[in-house]
N, C-alpha and C positions, 0 to 999 in steps of 0.2 A: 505736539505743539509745546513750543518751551516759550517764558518769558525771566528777564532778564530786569534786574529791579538792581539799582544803586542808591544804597541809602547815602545821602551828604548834602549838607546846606551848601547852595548855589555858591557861596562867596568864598567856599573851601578851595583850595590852589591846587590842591592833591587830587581832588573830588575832579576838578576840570580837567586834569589830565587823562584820567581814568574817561570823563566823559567824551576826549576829543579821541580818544585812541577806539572808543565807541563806534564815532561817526566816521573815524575815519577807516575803520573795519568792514563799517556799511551795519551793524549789528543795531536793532530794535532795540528798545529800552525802556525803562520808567525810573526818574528823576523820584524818588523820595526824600522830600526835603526834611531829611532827618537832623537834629540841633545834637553838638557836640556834646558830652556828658548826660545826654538825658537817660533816661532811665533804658529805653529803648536800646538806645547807643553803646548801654552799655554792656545791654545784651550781647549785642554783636562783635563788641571789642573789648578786651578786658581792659583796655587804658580808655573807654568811652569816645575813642576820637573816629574823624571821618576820613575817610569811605569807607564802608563796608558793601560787602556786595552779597546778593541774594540770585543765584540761576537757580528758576524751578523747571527741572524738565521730567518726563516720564517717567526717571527714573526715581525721584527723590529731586532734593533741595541742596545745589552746593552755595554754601560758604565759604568768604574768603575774608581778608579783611587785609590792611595795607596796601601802598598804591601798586608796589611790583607787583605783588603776587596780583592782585585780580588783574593787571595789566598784560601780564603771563598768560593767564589762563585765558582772556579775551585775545590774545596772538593766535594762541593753540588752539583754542575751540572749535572759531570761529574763521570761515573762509574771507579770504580778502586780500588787503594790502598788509604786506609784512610790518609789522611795528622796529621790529630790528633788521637789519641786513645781515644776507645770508653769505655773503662771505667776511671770511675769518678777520682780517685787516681790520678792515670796515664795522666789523660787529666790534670787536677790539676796543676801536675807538669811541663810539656810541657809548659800551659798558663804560670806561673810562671816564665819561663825560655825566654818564649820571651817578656815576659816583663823587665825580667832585661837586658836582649839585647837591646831592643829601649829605653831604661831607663837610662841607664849605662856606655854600652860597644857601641853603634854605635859613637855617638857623639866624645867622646874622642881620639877612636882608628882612626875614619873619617877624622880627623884633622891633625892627626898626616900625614897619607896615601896623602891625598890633598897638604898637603905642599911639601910633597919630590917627589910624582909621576907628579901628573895632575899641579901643578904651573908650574912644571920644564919644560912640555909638551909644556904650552903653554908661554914658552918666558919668565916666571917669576921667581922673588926670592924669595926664603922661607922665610917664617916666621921663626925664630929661636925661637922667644918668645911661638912663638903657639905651636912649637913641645915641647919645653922643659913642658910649661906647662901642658899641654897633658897624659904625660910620667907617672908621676904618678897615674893617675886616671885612663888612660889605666891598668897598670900593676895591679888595685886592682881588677878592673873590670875580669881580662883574669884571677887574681887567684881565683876567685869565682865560674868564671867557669868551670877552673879545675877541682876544689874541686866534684861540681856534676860529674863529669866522673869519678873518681876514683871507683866506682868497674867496669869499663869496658865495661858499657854500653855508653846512647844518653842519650840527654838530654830531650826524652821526658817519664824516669822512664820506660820505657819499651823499645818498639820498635823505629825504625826512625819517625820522626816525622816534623813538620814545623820548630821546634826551632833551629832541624839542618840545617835546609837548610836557616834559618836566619844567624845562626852565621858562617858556610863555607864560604862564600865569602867575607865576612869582613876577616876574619885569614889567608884565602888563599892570600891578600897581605901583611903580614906582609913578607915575604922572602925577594921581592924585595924592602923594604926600609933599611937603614941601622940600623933604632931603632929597627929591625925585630927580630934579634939573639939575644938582650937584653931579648927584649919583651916574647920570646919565649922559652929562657932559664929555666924559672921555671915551664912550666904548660906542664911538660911532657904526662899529660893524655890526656890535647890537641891534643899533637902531635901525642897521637895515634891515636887517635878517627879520625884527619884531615887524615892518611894514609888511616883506614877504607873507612871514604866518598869517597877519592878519587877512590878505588876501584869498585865503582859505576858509571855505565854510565849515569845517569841522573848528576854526576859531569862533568866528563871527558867533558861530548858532551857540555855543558856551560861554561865550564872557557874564562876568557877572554883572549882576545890576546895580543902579548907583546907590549908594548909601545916603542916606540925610534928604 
């Protein structure tokens, strides 16, 4: 008997990747709602941030921390639906796309989300300077993205793949800030593709919950 424990606060974007590639593995689990830098956290990562993962099975306790790697190892482990595609092209492309994701688009759009949601959360004032500067490297980043969705597929050149389940959670808050409608005004294949995901219970059953 093995059990499978992800430590990450619910509203982490990293954290819901890791947990839809879970669900969509078919893999059991337990949600520990562990808070970034606490002391805990920081056991498990030496920069205290989330997710960190905990598989205890017969044999001992693996550790992993970052979102590929424990997303890796939940492809490998564990039987089910492939997280990447098994041919080469196709795999190719996927790699390709969650690179420009952690490359590009998280950083940027992160900033932007941080100042209007979790500052305001917790007592503070925005950056004005960080969201204005933000805004355009956001918007070149989400038109690129686009650009791969235009004929109607994912962005892993085939089927669903990791790169979705990278970039859903990041876009899934672009609604609730106000640079959101700007933001999302031009990359209508986005907007499709985000209805698709959400039509998906490994989305639905992750999203976060609302703030305020």
């Amino acid at each position: 008997m093995s059990t499978l424990t992800l430590h990450s606060t619910p509203f982490s974007t990293y954290g819901r990747t890791c947990r839809m590639a879970l669900h969509w593995k078919g893999v059991d689990y337990t949600l520990d709602p562990a808070a970034p830098q606490s002391p805990e956290q920081q056991e498990r990562h030496p920069w205290g941030k989330v997710p960190a993962m905990t598989h205890t099975t017969a044999n001992g306790d693996i550790k992993l921390y970052e979102t590929l790697a424990i997303c890796t190892y939940i492809d490998r482990a564990f039987d089910g639906r492939d997280l990447l595609p098994a041919n080469a092209i196709e795999r190719g492309i996927a790699e390709q796309w969650i690179s420009v994701f952690q490359q590009y688009t998280y950083a940027p759009v992160v900033n932007i989300i941080v100042q209007r949601i979790f500052v305001p959360a917790r007592d503070g004032t925005p950056d004005e300077t960080v969201v204005k500067e933000n805004m355009v490297t956001s918007a070149k980043a989400l038109g690129v993205l686009d650009a791969a969705l235009a004929d109607g597929g994912y962005f892993g050149g085939g089927g669903l793949s990791l790169a979705d389940f990278l970039v859903l959670p990041l876009v899934d808050y672009l609604p609730r800030i106000p640079e959101g409608e700007a933001l999302l005004a031009d990359v209508p294949n986005i907007r499709r593709w985000q209805g698709v995901m959400h039509g998906l219970s490994c989305a639905r059953d992750t999203a976060p919950p609302a703030m305020g």
